[in-house]
C-alpha positions in Angstrom: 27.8 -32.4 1.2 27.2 -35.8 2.0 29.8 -38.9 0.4 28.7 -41.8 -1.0 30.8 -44.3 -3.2 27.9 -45.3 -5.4 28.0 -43.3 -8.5 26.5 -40.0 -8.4 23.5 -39.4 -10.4 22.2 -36.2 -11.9 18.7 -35.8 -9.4 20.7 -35.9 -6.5 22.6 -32.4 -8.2 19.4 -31.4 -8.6 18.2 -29.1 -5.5 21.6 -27.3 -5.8 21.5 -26.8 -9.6 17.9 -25.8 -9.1 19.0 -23.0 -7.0 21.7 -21.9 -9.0 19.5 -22.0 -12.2 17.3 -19.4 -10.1 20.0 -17.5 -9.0 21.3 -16.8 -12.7 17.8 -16.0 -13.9 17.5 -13.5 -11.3 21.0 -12.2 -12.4 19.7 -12.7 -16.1 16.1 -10.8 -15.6 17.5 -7.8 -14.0 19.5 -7.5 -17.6 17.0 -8.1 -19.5 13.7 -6.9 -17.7 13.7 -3.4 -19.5 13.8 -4.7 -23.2 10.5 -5.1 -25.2 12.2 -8.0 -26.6 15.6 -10.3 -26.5 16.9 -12.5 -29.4 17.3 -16.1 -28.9 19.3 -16.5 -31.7 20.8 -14.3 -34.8 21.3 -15.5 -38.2 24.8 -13.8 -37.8 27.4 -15.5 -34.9 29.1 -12.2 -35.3 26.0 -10.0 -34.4 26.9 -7.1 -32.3 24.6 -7.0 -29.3 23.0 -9.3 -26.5 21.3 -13.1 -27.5 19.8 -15.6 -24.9 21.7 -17.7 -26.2 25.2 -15.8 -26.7 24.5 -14.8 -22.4 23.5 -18.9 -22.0 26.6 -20.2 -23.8 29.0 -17.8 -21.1 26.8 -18.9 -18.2 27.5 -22.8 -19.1 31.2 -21.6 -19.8 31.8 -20.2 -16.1 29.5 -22.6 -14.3 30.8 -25.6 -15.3 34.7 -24.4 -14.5 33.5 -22.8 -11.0 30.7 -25.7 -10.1 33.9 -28.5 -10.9 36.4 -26.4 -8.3 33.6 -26.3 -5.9 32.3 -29.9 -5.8 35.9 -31.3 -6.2 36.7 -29.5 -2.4 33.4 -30.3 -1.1 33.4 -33.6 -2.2 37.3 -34.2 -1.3 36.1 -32.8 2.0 33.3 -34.8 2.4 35.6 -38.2 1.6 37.9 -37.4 4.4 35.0 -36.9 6.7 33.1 -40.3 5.4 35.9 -42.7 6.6 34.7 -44.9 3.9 36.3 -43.2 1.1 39.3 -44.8 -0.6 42.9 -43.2 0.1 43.6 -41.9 -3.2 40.3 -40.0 -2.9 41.1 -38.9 0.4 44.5 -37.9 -1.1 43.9 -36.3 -4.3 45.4 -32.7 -5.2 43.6 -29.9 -6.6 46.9 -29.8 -9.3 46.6 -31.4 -11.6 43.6 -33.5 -10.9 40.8 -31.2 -10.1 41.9 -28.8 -12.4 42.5 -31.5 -15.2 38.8 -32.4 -14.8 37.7 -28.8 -14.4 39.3 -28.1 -17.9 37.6 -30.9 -18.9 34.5 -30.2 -17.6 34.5 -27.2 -18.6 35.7 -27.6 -22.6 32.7 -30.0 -22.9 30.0 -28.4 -21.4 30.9 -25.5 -23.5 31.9 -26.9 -26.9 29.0 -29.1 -26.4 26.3 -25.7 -26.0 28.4 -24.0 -28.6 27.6 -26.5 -31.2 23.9 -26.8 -30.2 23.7 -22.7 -30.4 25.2 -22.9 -33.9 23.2 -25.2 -35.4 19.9 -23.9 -34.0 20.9 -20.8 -35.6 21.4 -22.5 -38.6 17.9 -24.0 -39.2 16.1 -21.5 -36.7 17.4 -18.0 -37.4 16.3 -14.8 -36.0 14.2 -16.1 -33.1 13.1 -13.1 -31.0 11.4 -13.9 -27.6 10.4 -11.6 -24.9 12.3 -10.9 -21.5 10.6 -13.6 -19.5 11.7 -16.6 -22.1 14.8 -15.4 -22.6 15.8 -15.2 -18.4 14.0 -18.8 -18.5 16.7 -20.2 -21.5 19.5 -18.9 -19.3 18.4 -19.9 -16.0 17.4 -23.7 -17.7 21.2 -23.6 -19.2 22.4 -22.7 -15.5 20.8 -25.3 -14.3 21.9 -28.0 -16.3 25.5 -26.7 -16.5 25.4 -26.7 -12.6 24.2 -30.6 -12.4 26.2 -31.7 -15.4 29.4 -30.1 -13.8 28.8 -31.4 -9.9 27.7 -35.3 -11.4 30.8 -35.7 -13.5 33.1 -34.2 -11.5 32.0 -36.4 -8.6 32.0 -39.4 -11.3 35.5 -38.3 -12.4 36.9 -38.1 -9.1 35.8 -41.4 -8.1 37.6 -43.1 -10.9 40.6 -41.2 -10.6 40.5 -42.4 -7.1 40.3 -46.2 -8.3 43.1 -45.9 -10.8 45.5 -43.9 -7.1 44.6 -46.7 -5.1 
């Protein structure tokens, strides 16, 4: 990973979160290859059985806890390499920090799918899509979840660093 004390922006997450996004949907397909058809959403939240949207909301959920604990060490790791970083950067703990921001990360990105899941199922409905489009949804949520999760915890960790120092 390379370090840079310019604030990160989403497009450079992008080639990772790309191939994460790809990684999910193959993960994703191989669930969902052998059904005719998958809902996106149920008029029900408690529906028994499998939505695109119900798999999406568990894939931002993970992603954005595990991508936060990954970029925090690379990116720690990458300051103490750079020589340029500040000290507090260079410095800063896993616990509490990265796991304060992980939380955080994390409780966003999925409160903030959560709430967009329930009110498309509350003026959509039933949508019922076929295997393909389904994989696609999760693999697009992966994606953003993984860029979302690396930008902000780099952007996080580089205030944090101001407020050590």
């Amino acid at each position: 990973m390379s370090f840079s004390m310019d604030p990160p922006r989403y497009i450079t997450s992008m080639p990772g979160a790309v191939i994460n996004g790809a990684i999910n949907g193959a993960i994703t397909w191989s669930a969902f290859k052998d059904h005719p058809s998958i809902p996106l959403s149920m008029d029900s939240i408690g529906s028994p059985g499998v939505t695109a949207l119900g798999n999406a909301a568990t894939v931002a959920f993970a992603l954005a806890f595990i991508m936060t604990c990954v970029t925090f060490f690379l990116f720690r790791g990458a300051a103490r390499k750079s020589g340029v970083a500040t000290a507090g950067l260079r410095a800063m703990q896993f616990i509490p920090t990265g796991i304060r921001i992980a939380l955080s990360n994390t409780l966003l990105a999925f409160g903030t799918f959560t709430a967009t899941a329930v009110l498309w199922q509350r003026f959509v409905g039933t949508v019922t899509v076929g295997p393909l489009a389904a994989t696609l949804v999760v693999a697009a949520v992966a994606t953003i979840a993984t860029a979302y999760a690396e930008t902000r915890t780099k952007q996080a960790m580089l205030a944090e660093s101001t407020k050590i120092n």
